[in-house]
N, CA, C and O atoms as CSV, one atom per row, in Angstrom:
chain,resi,resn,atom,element,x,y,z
A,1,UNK,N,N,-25.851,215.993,52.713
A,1,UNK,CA,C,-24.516,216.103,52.205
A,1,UNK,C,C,-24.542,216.954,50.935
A,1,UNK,O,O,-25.381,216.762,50.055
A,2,UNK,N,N,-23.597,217.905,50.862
A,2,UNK,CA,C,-23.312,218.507,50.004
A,2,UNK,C,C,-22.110,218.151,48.844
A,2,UNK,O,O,-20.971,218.376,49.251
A,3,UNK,N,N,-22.211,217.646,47.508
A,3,UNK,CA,C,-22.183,216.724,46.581
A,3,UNK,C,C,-21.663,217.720,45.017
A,3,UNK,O,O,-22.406,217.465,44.069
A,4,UNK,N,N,-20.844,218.469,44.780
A,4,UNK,CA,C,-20.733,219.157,43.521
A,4,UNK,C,C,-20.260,218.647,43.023
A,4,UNK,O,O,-19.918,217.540,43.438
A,5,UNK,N,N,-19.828,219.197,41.503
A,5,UNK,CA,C,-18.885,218.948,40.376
A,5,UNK,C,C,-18.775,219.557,39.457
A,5,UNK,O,O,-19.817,219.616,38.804
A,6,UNK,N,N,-17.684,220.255,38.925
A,6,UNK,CA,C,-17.194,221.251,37.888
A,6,UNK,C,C,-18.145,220.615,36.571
A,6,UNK,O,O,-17.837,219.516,36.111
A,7,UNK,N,N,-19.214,221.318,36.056
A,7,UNK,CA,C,-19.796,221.184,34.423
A,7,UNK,C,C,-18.773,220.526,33.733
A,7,UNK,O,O,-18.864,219.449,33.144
A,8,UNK,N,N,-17.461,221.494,33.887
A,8,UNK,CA,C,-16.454,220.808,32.497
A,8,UNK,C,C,-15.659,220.266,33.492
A,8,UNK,O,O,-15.041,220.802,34.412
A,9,UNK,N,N,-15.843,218.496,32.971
A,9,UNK,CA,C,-14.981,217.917,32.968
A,9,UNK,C,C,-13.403,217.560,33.709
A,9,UNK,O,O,-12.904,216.937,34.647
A,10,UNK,N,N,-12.998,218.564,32.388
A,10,UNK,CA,C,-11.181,218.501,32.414
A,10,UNK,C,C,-10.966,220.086,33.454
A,10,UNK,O,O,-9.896,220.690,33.369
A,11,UNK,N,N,-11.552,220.358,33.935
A,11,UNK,CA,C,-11.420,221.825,34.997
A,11,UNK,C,C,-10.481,221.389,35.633
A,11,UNK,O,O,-10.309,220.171,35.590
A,12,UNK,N,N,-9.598,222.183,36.400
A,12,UNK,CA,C,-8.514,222.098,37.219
A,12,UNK,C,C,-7.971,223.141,38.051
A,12,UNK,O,O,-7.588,224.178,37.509
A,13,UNK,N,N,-7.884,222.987,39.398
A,13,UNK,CA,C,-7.633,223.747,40.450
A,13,UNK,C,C,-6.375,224.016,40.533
A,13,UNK,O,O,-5.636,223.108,40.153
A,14,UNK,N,N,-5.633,225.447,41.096
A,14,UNK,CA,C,-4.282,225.318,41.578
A,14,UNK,C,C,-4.718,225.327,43.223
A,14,UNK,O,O,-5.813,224.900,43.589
A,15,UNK,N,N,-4.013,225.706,43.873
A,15,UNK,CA,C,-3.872,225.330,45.030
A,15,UNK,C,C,-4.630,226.590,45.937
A,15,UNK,O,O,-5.432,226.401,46.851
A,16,UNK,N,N,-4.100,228.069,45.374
A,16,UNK,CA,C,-5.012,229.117,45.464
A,16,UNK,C,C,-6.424,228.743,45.913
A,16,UNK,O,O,-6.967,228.569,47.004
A,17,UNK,N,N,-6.866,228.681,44.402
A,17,UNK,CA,C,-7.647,228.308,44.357
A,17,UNK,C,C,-9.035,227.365,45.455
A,17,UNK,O,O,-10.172,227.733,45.750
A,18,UNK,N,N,-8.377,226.250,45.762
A,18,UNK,CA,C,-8.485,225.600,46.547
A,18,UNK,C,C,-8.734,225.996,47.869
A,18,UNK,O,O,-9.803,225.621,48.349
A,19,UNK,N,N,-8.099,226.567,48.456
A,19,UNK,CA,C,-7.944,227.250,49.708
A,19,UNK,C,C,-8.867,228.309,49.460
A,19,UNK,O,O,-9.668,228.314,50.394
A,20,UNK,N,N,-9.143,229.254,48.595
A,20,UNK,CA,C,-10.439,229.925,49.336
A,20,UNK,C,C,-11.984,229.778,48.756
A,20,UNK,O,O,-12.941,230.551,48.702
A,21,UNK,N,N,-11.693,228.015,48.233
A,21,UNK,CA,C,-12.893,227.684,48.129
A,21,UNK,C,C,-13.106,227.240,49.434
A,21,UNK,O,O,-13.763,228.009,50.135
A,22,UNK,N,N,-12.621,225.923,50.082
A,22,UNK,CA,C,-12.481,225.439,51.432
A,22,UNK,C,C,-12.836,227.017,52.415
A,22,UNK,O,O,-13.754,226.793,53.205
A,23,UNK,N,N,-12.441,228.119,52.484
A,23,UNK,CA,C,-12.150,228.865,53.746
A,23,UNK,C,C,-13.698,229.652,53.154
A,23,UNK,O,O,-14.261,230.275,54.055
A,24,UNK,N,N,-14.276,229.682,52.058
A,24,UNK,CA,C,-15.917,229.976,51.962
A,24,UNK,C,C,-16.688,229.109,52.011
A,24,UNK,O,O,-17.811,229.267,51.530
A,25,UNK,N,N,-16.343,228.031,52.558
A,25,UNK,CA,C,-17.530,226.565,52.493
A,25,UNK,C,C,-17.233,226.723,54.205
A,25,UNK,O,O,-18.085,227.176,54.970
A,26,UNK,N,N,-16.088,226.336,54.574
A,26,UNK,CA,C,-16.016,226.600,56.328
A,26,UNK,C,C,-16.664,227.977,56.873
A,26,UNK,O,O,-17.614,228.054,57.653
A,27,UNK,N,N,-16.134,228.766,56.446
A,27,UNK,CA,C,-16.701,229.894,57.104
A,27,UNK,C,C,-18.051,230.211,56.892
A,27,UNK,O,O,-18.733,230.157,57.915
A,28,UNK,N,N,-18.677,230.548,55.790
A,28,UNK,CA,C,-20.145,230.454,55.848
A,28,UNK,C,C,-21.259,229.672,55.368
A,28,UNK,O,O,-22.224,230.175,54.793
A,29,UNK,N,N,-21.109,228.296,55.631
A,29,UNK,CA,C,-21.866,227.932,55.899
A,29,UNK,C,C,-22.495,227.222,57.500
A,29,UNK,O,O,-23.624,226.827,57.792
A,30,UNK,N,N,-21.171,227.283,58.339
A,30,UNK,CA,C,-20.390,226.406,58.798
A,30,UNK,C,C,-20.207,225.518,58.443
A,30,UNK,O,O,-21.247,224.872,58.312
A,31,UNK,N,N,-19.027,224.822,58.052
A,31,UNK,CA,C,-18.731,223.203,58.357
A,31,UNK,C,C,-17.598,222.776,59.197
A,31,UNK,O,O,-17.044,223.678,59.825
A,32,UNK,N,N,-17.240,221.827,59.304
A,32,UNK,CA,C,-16.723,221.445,60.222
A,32,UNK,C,C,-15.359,221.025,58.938
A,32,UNK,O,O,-14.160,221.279,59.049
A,33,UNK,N,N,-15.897,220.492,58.053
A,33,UNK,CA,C,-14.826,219.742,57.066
A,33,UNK,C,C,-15.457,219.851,55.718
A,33,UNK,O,O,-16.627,219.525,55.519
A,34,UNK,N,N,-14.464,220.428,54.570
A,34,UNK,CA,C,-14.877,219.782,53.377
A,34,UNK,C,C,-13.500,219.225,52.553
A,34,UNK,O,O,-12.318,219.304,52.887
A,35,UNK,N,N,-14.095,218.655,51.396
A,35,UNK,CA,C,-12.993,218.242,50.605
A,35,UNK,C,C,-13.333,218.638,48.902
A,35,UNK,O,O,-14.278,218.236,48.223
A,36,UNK,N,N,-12.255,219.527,48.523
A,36,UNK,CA,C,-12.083,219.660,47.405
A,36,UNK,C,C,-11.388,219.103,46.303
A,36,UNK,O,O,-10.506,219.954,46.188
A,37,UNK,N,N,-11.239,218.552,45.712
A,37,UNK,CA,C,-10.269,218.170,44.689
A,37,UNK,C,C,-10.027,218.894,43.201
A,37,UNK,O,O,-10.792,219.273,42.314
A,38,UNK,N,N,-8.630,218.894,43.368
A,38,UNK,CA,C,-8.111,219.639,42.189
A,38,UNK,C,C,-8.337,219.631,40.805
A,38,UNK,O,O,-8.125,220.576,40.045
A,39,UNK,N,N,-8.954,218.075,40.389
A,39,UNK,CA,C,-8.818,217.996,39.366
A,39,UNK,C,C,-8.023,217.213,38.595
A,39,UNK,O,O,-7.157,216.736,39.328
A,40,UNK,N,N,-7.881,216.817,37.378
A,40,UNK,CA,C,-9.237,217.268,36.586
A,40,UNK,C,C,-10.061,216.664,36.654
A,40,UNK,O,O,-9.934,215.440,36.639
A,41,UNK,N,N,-11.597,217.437,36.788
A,41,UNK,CA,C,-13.027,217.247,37.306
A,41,UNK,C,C,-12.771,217.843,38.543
A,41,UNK,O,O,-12.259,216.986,39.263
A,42,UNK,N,N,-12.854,218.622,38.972
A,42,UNK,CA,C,-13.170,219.491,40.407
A,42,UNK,C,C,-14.476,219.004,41.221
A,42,UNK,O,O,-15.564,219.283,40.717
A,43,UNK,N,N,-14.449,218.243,42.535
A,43,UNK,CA,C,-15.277,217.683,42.639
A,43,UNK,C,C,-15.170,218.621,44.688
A,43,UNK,O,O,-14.182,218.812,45.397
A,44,UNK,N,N,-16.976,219.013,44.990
A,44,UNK,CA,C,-16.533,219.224,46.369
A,44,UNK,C,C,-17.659,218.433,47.008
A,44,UNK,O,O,-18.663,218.041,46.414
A,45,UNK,N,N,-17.277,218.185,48.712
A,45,UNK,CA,C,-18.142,216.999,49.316
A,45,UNK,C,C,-18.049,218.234,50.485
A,45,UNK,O,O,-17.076,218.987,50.484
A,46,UNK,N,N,-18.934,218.351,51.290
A,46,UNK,CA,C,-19.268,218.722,52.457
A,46,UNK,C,C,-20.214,217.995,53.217
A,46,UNK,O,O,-21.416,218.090,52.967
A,47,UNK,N,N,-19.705,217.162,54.272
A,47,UNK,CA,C,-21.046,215.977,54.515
A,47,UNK,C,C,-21.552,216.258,55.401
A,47,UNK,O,O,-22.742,215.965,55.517
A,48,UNK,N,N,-20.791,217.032,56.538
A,48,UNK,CA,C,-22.028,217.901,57.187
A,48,UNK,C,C,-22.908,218.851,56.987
A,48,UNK,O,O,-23.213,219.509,57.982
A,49,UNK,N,N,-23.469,219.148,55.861
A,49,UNK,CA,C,-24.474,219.867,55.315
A,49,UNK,C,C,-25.527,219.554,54.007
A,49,UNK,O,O,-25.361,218.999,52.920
A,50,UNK,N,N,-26.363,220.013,54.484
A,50,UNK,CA,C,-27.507,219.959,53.245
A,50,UNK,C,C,-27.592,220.712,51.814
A,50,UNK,O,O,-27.347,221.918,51.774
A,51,UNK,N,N,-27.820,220.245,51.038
A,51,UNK,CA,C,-27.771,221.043,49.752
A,51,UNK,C,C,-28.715,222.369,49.896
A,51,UNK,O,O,-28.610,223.286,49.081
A,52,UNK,N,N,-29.470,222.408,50.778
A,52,UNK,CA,C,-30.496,223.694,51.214
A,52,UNK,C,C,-29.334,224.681,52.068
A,52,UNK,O,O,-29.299,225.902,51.915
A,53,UNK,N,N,-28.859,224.298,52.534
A,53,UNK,CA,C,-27.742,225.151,53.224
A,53,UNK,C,C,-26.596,225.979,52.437
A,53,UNK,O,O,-25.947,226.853,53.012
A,54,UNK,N,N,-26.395,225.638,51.077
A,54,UNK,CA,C,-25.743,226.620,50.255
A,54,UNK,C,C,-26.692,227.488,49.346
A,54,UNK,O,O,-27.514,227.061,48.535
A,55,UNK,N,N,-26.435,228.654,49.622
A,55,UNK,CA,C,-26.985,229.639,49.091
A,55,UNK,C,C,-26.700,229.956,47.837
A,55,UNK,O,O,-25.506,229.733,47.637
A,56,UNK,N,N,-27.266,230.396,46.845
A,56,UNK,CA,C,-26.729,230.598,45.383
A,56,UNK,C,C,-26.220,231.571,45.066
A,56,UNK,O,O,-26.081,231.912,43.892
A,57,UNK,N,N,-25.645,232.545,46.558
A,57,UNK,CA,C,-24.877,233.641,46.502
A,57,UNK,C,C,-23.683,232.814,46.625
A,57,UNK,O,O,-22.824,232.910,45.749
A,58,UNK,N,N,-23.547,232.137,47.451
A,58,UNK,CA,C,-21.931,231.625,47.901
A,58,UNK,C,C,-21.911,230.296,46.879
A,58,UNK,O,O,-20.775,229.843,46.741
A,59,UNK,N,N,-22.488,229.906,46.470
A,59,UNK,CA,C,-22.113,228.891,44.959
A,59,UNK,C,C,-21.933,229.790,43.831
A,59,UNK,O,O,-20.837,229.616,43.297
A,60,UNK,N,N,-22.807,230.899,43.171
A,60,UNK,CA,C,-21.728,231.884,42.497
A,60,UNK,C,C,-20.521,232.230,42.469
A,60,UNK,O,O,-19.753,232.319,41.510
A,61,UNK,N,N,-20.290,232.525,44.093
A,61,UNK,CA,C,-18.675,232.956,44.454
A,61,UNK,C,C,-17.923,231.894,44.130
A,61,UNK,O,O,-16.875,232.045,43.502
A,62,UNK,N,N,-18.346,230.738,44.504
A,62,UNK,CA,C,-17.063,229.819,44.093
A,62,UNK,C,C,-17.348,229.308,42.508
A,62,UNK,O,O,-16.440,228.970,41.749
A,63,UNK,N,N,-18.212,229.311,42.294
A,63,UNK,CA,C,-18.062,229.462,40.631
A,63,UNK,C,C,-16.949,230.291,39.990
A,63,UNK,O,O,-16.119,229.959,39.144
A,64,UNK,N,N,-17.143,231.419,40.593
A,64,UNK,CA,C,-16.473,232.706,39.938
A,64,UNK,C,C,-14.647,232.196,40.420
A,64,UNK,O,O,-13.611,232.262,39.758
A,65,UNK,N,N,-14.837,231.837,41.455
A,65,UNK,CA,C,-13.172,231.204,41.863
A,65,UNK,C,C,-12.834,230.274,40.713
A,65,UNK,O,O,-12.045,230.646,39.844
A,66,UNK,N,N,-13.247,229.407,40.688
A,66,UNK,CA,C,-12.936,227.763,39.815
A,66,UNK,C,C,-12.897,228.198,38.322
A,66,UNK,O,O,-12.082,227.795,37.492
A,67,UNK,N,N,-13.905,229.082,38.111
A,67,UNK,CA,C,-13.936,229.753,36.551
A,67,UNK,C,C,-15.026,228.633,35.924
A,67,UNK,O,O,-14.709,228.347,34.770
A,68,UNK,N,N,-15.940,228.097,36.279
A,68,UNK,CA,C,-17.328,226.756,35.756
A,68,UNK,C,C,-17.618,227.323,36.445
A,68,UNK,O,O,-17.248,228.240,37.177
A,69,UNK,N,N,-19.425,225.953,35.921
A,69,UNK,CA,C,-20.445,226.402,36.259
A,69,UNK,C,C,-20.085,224.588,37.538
A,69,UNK,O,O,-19.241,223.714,37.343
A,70,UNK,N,N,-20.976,224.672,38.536
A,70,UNK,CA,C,-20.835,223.358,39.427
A,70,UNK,C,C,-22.267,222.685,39.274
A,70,UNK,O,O,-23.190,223.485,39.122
A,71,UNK,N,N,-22.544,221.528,39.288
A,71,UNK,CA,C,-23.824,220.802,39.253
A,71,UNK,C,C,-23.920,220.217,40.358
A,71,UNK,O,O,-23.017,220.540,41.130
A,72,UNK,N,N,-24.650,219.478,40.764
A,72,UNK,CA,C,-25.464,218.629,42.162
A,72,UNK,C,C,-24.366,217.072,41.184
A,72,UNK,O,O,-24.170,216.960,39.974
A,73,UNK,N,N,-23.856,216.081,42.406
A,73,UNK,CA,C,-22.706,215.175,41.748
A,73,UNK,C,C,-23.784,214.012,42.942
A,73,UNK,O,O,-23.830,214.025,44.172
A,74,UNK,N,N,-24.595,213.031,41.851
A,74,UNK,CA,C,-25.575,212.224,43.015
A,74,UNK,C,C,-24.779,211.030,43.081
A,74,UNK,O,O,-25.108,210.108,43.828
């Protein structure tokens, strides 16, 4: 299972946002489902996948979306 969370805290998603984090977690990694939350604390779960399965190209990208850095959320 794949387990994040926005560094800061009080971070907060609009809805944008949201949507093409979800449509880069579906599309390449495959998943079947994830869940993002807006905030505040931006938190993402992908439970059909392994933390080896995200690449630190496509966790950059959604870094760069959200505007944080994301940590491993155990």
């Amino acid at each position: 299972m794949i387990r994040l969370r926005a560094k800061t805290s009080d971070a907060v998603l609009d809805a944008s946002q949201v949507r093409r984090v979800r449509f880069l977690l579906l599309e390449f990694l495959p998943a079947v489902r994830c869940q993002v939350s807006q905030g505040p604390g931006i938190a993402i779960v992908v439970s059909d996948r392994n933390r080896e399965d995200l690449t630190e190209a496509l966790q950059r990208r959604i870094e760069e979306i959200i505007g944080c850095q994301l940590v491993e959320d155990d």
